[in-house]
Steps between C-alpha positions, in 0.01 A plus 500: 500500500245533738169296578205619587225319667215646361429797293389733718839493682651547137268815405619638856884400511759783366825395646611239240472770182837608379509821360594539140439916461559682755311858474647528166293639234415322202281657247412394136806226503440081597695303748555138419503293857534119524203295448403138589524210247171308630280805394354501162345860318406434144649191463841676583677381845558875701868419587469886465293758624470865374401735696419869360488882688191514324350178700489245301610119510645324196538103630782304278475796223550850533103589381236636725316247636376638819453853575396642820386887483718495192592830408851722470550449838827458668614221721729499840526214682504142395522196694489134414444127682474161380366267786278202590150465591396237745853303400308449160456787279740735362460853469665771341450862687575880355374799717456833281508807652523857343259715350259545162596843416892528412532826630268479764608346858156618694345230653204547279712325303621251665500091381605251687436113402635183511470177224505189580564224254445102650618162329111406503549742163255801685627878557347697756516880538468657829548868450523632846469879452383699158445862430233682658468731219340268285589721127834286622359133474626446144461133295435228721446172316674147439643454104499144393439267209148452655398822469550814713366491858427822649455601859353796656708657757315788720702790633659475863353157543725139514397233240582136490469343197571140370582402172432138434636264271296316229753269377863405554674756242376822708361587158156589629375602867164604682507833713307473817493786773601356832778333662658188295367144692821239530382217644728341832678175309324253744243336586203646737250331695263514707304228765234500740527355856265503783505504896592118477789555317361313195617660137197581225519559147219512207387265257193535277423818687499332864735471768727167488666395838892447355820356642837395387868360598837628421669419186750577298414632162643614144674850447352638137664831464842318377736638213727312304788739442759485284897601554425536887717295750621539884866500539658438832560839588162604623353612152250404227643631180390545150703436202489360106548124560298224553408497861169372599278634858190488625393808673194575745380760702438433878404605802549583854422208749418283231672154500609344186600159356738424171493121380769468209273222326794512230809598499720730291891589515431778807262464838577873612223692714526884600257739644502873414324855566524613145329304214763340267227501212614819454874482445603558190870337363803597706273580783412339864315499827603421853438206651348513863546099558632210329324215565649258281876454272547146387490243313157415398331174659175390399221525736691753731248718697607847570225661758556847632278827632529816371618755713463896517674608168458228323268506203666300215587139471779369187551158450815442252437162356754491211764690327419271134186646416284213645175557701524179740135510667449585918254489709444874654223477782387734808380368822178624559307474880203358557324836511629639205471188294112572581523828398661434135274147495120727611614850531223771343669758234261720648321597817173258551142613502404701844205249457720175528710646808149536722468141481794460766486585856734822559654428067875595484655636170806308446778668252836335372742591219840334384677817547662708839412790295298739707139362564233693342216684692180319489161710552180365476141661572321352738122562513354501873119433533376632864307322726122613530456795719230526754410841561233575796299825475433672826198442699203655436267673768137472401363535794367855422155531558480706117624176316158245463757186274672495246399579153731354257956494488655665180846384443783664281737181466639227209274201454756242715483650809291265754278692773361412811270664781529430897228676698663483817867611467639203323401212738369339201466558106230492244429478169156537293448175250161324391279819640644391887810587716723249596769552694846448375793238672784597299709790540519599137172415338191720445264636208610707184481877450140408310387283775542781739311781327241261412412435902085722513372697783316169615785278506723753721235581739501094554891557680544896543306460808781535787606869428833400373624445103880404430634371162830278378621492166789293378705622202654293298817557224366846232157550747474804657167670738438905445249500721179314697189728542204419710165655405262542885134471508425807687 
């Protein structure tokens, strides 16, 4: 069986389907395919699935339970794959492909879709191609104790749609239009740092300076399973008796540590690809290493780091039936210690990251899985602008001062005059000019227009008239008029 890191590499992976029809035709009759034990429909387990011509899906019980464009249509081809996601979830995969009328093979009739059905108890239809002629869309709906859930499927357009489990029988689901959401099995994080190298995360809404030291800490996701052992002949089998392991995923890289605190009858350690909690009796896995085949001795420390391939961890403890208690622990750096200790389950506040100099988003996750993209919008607020008008030749012997300025601008925009080509600024306040110092001050839109004949004919004396105006972030200047005594 194959893994898959994530689910988009799933969705777009073909070569691990194994064809079941092969451009055969099937038309009004059922074929009955292997199911999966772990997946519950109605309270019924679907160690069978039935698949019709007519493009339906009967899970553990030859009924209709989903139908996709159901019609009398006639199917072709038929493929199936079981598989893991993320070396968690399983998934059981069927890819449909024929056509809604049964004696039709246009392509306005074509149907093409896959189901999906995952141990988290959710199904998820992604029909990849249905009939353009949409009087060829049939019965599209989900049967269950619950109640029927339809869907609406539009002609020549793909759907995804999820089907989501409201309790652990798969007696009653919700239909939601979209791609199904499965979660990565670990944990994510996120930190701050800044140009100091220092690490940040929040409390009570405010940054928190954090820091921490390696450790070694507890494994949770342990199983206790029962009739699994490790022989000596690179295998962890499954059988009827009264064998005792403890089984745990892990992970690439990671270093772990196994205390046998007590001791049963077996101390025997092997590391796999596969999961053993799936065997069932009379079957095994391979093992990749064996780390340990004795005697048991209490207090014996068995460290080791998982390499490439290596995803599951047994520990056979006993072959009576007891469940002698060890000590399962991963070594965890200083760094990523502060990440599970302070990491953020979510991005922080744009807000809390301008209170560093130069803020760096820090991302970790307890997986080698493929890291996720991270986008984030960034407002950018410009500086002012300064913005210099040309100068102004009043030297005309027609032009007697100036009358008054109309302005066609927002009310932030800051104005200034110079009367002799920008050597120095001024701005009208308290019925008097005063010249300005700084490069981006001066008098409102108001200000400006509010400057009488008088009051100009106290400056507009040297024949020459130049404005400034800074804009700041949303102002904006149409235009500057100046009205000439003449």
């Amino acid at each position: 069986m194959a893994d898959y890191r994530n689910l988009s590499e799933l969705l777009a992976s073909t070569a691990n389907l194994v064809q079941i029809v092969n451009n055969t035709a099937h038309d009004d009759d059922t074929i009955t395919v292997d199911g999966v034990s772990w997946f519950q429909y109605g309270g019924i387990a679907a160690t069978k699935v039935y698949i019709s011509g007519n493009s339906w899906f009967g899970f553990g019980a030859s009924s209709e339970h989903l139908k996709v464009c159901r019609r009398d249509g006639k199917l072709y081809n038929l493929w199936r794959e079981e598989g893991t996601l993320y070396n968690t979830y399983s998934f059981l995969r069927f890819k449909w492909d024929g056509y809604t009328q049964y004696n039709n093979a246009d392509t306005s009739v074509k149907l093409t879709y896959e189901v999906y059905l995952f141990s988290t108890g959710d199904l998820f239809l992604n029909i990849l191609q249905d009939p353009t002629n949409s009087s060829y869309l049939g019965t599209n709906e989900l049967v269950c104790s619950g109640g029927t859930k339809s869907f609406t499927v539009t002609s020549g357009v793909a759907l995804q749609e999820t089907f989501t489990h409201q309790d652990t029988t798969g007696a009653n689901f919700v239909a939601t239009q979209g791609q199904i959401v499965i979660t990565p099995p670990y944990d994510r994080k996120y930190l701050l740092q800044d140009t100091a190298g220092k690490y940040y995360s929040v409390e009570n809404d405010a940054l928190k300076e954090v820091s921490a030291t390696e450790a070694y800490v507890a494994v949770t996701d342990i199983t206790t399973e029962t009739a699994l052992w490790v022989d000596s002949k690179m295998k962890v089998n499954r059988d009827t008796g009264n064998a005792r392991a403890y089984v745990f995923p892990i992970n690439q890289g990671t270093t772990y540590r196994i205390t046998m605190t007590e001791i049963g009858d077996r101390e025997r350690i092997a590391l796999s690809t596969d999961n053993p909690r799936l065997l069932t009796a009379g079957n095994s896995v391979t093992v990749t290493r064996t780390l340990k085949n004795q005697t048991p001795v209490i207090n014996d420390v068995t460290s080791f780091t998982a390499t490439a391939n290596e995803n599951w961890c047994t520990v056979h403890v006993s072959s009576t039936g007891q469940t002698p208690a060890i000590a399962i622990e991963r070594y965890r750096s200083a760094l990523v210690n502060c990440f599970e200790t302070y990491g953020l389950d979510a991005i922080p506040a744009g807000s809390l990251m301008l209170q560093l100099n130069d803020p760096i988003l820090l991302y970790w996750q307890d997986s080698i899985d493929e890291l996720p993209a991270i986008e984030m919008d960034v407002t950018a607020m410009p500086f002012p602008q300064t913005v210099l008008t040309h100068n102004v030749d009043m030297t005309d012997s027609t032009i007697k001062g100036v009358e008054k300025v109309e302005i066609d601008s927002d009310e932030s925009t800051l104005y200034a005059v110079s009367f002799d080509n920008g050597a120095t600024w001024w701005n009208y306040v308290d019925s008097a000019w005063a010249e300005l110092s700084e490069a981006q001050s001066g008098m409102t839109k108001a200000a400006m227009e509010a400057i009488g004949t008088d009051a100009w004919a106290l400056k507009a004396t040297t024949g020459h008239i130049r404005f400034r105006f800074v804009l700041v972030e949303g102002s904006y200047v149409n235009h500057i008029i100046v009205d000439y005594l003449n």
